[in-house]
C-alpha positions in Angstrom: -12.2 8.9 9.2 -8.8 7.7 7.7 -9.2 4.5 9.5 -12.6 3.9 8.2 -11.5 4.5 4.5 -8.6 2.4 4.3 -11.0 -0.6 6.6 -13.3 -0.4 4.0 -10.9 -0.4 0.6 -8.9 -3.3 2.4 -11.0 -6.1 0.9 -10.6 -4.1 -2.5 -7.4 -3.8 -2.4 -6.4 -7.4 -1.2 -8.5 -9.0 -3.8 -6.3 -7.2 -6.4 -2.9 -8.0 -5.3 -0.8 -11.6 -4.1 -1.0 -12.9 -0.9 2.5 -12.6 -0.4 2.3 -8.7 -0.9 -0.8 -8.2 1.7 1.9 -7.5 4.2 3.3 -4.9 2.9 0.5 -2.7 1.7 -0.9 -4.0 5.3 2.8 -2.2 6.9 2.5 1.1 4.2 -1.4 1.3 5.5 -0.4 1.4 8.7 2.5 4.2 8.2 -0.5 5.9 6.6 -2.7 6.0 9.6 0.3 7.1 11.8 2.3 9.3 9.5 -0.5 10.4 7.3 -0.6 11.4 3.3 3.4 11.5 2.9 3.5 8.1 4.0 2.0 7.2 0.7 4.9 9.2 -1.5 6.5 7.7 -4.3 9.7 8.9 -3.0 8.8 6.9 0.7 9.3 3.7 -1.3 12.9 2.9 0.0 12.4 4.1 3.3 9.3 1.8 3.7 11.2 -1.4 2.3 13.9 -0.7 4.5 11.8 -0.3 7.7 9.6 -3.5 6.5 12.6 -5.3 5.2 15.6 -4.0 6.4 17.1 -4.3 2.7 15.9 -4.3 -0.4 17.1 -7.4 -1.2 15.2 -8.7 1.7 12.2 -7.1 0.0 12.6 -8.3 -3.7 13.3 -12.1 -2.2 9.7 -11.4 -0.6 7.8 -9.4 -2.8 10.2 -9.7 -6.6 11.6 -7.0 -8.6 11.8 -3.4 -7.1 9.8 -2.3 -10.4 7.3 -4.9 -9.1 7.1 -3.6 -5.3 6.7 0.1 -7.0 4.1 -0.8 -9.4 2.1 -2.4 -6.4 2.7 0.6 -4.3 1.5 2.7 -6.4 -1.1 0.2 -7.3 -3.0 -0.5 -4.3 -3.5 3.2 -3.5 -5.8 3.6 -6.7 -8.5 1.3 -4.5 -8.3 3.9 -1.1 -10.8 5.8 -2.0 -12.2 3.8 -5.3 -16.0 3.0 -3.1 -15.9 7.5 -2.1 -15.6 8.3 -5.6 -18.5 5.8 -7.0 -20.7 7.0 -4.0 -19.6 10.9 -4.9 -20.6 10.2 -8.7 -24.0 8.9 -7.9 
């Protein structure tokens, strides 16, 4: 089911974010389908960069400004379940 969800929000949630930061949502998604909900924490933002990155200076020459990577983490997951909730409101 997870897997499905996060398939079908993928186009949704590309088409609203950079090229250059489809990797890393791509790298958090995956954490997601392993790890499940914590993965998507606001406090599992450092650990992610560093296991993605190895720094974060690694990360902000990749992705900019850690306000930028946290505003796009927090961001993307607004379009996870964005197509269950217009269904749900029908």
């Amino acid at each position: 089911m997870l897997q499905t969800v996060i398939a079908s929000s993928k186009v949704s949630i590309f088409e609203n974010f950079e090229s250059k930061q489809h990797a890393f949502i791509e790298f958090v998604l995956d954490q997601y389908i392993q790890h499940d909900v914590t993965e998507l924490d606001d406090a599992r933002i450092s650990e992610l960069v560093n296991l993605k990155y190895g720094t974060p200076q690694n990360a902000k020459q990749q992705l900019g400004p850690l306000t930028a990577i946290r505003e796009m983490f927090c961001g993307f997951q607004k379009y996870l379940y964005e197509k269950d909730k217009k269904a749900g409101s029908l």
